[in-house]
N, C-alpha and C positions, 0 to 999 in steps of 0.2 A: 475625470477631474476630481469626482468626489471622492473616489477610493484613493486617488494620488495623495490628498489631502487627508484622511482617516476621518471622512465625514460619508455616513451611510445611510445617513435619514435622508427622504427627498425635500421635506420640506424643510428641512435645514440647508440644504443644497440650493433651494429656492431663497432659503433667506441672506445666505450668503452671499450668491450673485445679486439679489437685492442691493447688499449694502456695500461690498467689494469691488472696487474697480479694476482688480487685475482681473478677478475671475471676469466680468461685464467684456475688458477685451479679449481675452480665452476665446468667450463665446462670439465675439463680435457683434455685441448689442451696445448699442447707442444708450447715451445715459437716460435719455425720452422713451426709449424701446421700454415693451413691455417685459415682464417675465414669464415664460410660462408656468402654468398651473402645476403643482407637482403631481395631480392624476396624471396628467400626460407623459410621464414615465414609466408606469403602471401601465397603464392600456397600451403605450408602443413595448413593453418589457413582454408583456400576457400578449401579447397580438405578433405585429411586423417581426419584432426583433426573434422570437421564439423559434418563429415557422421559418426565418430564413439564417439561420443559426447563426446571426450576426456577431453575438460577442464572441464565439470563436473564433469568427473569423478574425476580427480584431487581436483576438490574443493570441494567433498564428502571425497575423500580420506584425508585431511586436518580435517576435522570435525570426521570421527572418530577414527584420533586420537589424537584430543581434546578432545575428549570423556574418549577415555583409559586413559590420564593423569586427569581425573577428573575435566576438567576445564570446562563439561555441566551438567547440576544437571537435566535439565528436568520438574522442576515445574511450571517456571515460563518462558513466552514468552515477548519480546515486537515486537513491529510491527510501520513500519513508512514507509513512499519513501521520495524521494530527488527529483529537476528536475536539471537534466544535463543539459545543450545546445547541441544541435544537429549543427553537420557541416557545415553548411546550411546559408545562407542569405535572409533576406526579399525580395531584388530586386529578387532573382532567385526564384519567388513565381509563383502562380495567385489564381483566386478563384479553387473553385473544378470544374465546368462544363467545363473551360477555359483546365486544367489540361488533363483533364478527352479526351478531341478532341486531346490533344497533345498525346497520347496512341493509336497509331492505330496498331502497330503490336506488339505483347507482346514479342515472341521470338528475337525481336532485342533491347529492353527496356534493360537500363542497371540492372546491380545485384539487386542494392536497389528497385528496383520498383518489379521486379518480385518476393523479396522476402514480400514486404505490399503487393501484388496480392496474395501470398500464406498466407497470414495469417489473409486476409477480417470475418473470419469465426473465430478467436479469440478471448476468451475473456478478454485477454488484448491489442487489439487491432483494426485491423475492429470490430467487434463483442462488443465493449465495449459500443459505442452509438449510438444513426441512429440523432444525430442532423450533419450535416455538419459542418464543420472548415469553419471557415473565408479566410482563405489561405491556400494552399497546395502547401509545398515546391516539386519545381521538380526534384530535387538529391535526398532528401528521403522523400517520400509523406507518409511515417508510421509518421515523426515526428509529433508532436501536436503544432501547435499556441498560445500562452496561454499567458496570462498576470498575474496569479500568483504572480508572484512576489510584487503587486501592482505598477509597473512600466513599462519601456516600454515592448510590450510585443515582444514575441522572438518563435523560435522554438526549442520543446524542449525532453523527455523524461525521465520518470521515474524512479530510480530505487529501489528500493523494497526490503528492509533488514528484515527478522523474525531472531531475536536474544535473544541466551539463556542471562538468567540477570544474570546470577550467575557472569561470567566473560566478558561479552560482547563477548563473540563467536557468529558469522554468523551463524548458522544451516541451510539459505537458501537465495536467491539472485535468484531476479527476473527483467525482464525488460518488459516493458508498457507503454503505450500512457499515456499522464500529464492529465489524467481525476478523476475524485473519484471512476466509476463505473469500470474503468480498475483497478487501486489500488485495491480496494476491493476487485474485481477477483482476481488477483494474490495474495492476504493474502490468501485467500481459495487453490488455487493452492500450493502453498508453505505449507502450514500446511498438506495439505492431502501428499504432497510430504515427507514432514518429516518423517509422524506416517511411511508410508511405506519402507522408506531406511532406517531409524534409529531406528524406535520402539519408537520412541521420539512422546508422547502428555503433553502435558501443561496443569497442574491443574488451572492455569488461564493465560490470557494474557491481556496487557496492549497496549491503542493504544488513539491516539486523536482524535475529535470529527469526524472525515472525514471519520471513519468507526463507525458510531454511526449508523447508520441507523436500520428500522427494520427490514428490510431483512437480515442486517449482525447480528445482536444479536439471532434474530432466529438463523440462524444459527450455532453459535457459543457457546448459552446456550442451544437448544434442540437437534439439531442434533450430535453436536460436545461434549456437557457436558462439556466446558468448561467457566468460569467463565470469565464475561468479562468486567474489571476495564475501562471502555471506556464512554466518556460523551454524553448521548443521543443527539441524532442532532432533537431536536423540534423547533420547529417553532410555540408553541404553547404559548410564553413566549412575555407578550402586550410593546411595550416602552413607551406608553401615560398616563403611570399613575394607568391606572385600573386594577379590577382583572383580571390576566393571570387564565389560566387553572391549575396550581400547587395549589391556591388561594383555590378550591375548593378539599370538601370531598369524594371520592369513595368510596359509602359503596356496596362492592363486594355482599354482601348473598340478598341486594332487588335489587342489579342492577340499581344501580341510583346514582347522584351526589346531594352534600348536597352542598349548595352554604353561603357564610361568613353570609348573614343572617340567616340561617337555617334552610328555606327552601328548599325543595324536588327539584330535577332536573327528570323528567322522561323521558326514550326513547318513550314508548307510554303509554299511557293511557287507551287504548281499553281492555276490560275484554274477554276475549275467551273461550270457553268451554272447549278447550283442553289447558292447562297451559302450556302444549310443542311448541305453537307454537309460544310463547312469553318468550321462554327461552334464555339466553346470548347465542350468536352464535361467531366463528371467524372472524366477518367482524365489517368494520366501521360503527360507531352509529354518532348519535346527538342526545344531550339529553337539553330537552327546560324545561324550565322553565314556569309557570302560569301567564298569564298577569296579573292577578288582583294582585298576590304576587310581580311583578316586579313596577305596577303602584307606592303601596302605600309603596315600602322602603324606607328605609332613606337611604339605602349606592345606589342608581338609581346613583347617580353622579359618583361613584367609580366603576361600572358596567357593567351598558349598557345606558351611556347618549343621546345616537343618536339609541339608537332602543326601542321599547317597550318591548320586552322580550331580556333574554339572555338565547344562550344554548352554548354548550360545545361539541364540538366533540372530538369521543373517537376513537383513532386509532384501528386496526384492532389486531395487537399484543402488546395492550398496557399494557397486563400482564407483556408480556418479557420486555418490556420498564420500567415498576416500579423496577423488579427486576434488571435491570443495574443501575438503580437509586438508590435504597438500597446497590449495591456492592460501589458504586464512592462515597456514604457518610458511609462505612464501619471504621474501625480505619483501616486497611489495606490500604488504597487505598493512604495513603500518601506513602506509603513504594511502593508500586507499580508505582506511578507517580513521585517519584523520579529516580525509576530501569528505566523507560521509557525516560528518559533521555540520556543513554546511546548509544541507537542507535541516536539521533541526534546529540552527538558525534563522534561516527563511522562516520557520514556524515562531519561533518568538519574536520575530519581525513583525509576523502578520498579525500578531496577538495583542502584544503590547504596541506597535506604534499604529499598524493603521486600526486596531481596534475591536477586529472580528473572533472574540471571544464568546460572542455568541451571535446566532445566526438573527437577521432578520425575519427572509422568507419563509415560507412553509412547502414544503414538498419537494422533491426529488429534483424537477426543475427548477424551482427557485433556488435549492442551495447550489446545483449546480451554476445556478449564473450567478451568483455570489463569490463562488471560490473561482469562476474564470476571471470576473472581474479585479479580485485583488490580486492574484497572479500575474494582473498585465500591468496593474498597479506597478506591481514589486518588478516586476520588467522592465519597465518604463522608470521608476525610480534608478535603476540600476546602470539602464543606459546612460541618460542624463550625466549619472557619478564619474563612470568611466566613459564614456567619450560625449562633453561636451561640444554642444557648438559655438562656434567662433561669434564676433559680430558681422552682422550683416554687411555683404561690400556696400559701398558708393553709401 
């Protein structure tokens, strides 16, 4: 009720039921009834609720029955994170090894620390990068340092919406450190979480360049079979003018690149006696070009002006990377990259109206039950809009 409401303090929540009569029948307490204490949300949040992973269940129990009113169709996915602010101040920092000596006995370390200690082995969390943070907050050393924003930078975390397009229904809400390779993980975690609590896969999904990679399309076209409207994250595209690697022709059946002159690119040139051992394999190539073909072109200035040959490296799943390419200039892909909008909505939804611009709790579980809770919020606000109840018979 309190996240329905954009109220996330408890003892405001107590003072509201206090003085409010709708919330008093909400809760079905008599207007002589007492209130309870707002520790008592704290202790059942740290205690009961934790160990039997209550507000999930809740926020599953929200989705399906969004489900039953037909407001998830199931075809189509988007995928995005947000970064919250974390609780936390830059003065109450240090670097990591500064951090790391301030930690000498773990059983007296407060909550937040002993719950990033249990979740080093994450992979939306320790487990997402082995580069070290710049600073490591000492209230909650899970949050992530990040300047993101292209501004000052802050301490922060993620949070993680896979949402049906049909209606903008949640089907899942994840929390993670403000990285790409945590993100990523947690789209993978949430998707395999879905097929298994709802039956729910996606005939394609929708998401921006930050899960373009080749490991997530692999992923998501061969293992997953699902189709993936998402803009390659290449690095193979020049700003100086000349030909980039799109510039040139793959011609798949000799295994080689045709370059704007039309001239051959070859990975090797060596003849072998066994044809097999010069066959396209799964790994990264370079395919070079002839010097004597690169001396005497005319387009040398448009090509490779600062080297005598030019070659082309071909990434290692640059199959699955053509065909994400072929899906993002699909006629679909406008219809999908406008659905994908939606969840960045949802984020200025949760930001400005219920208010979670910055996080209360501290640590790994606490943001996590933070970001389930206004997700069933935003679920529940959503039902409501589109399928009201009638009034009560008789």
């Amino acid at each position: 009720m309190g996240y329905c409401s954009g109220i996330r303090s408890e003892r405001r929540l107590c003072e509201e039921v206090y003085l409010n009569l709708a919330y008093r029948w909400f809760c079905r307490l008599e207007l002589s009834d007492r209130i309870p204490d707002h520790s008592t949300f704290s202790k059942n949040r740290l205690g009961r609720f934790r160990e039997s992973d209550l507000l999930r269940h809740v926020f599953e129990t929200t989705v399906a029955r969004c489900m039953e009113e037909g407001l998830v169709g199931g075809q189509g996915f988007a995928i995005d994170a947000s970064l919250i602010s974390a609780d936390v101040q830059r003065q109450n920092s240090s670097n990591p090894e500064d951090w790391a000596a301030r930690v000498a006995d773990i059983d007296d370390a407060p909550r937040a620390v002993q719950e990033y200690l249990d979740k080093l082995d994450d992979a939306a969390f320790g487990a997402a990068t082995m580069t070290n943070p710049k600073f490591t907050a000492h209230a909650d050393p899970a949050s992530q340092w990040t300047a993101a924003r292209k501004g000052p930078a802050f301490f922060a975390y993620s949070t993680n919406y896979l949402i049906d397009t049909d209606h903008s229904i949640i089907v899942d809400v994840d929390a993670s450190r403000s990285n790409r390779t945590a993100e990523v993980g947690a789209m993978r975690k949430m998707i395999d979480r879905t097929e298994e609590r709802f039956g729910l896969k996606p005939d394609w999904i929708a998401a921006d360049t930050a899960y373009g990679s080749s490991e997530n399309l692999v992923w998501l076209a061969l293992k997953r079979q699902i189709l993936p409207f998402i803009p390659v994250f290449d690095k193979g595209e020049r700003t100086d003018r000349t030909f980039s690697r799109s510039d040139f022709t793959w011609d798949d059946e000799n295994d080689r690149y045709i370059c704007p002159g039309g001239k051959e690119m070859q990975h090797t040139r060596r003849t072998y006696s066994d044809p097999a051992r010069n066959a396209p394999e799964w790994k990264a190539r370079k395919y070079w070009a002839l010097k004597s073909d690169c001396i005497d072109c005319s387009l040398k200035a448009k090509c490779c002006p600062k080297s005598e040959t030019r070659a082309i490296h071909r990434e290692k799943y640059e199959i699955v990377r053509e065909f994400a390419r072929q899906c993002i200039a699909s006629d679909f892909n406008q219809t999908a990259s406008n659905r994908r909008k939606k969840v960045e909505m949802l984020f200025a939804y949760l930001k400005r109206i219920l208010g979670l611009a910055r996080l209360r709790l501290p640590g790994p579980y606490g943001v996590q039950d933070e970001f389930i809770l206004a997700a069933t919020a935003q679920n529940l606000r959503k039902l409501v809009q589109l399928k009201p109840m009638g009034p009560a018979a008789g």
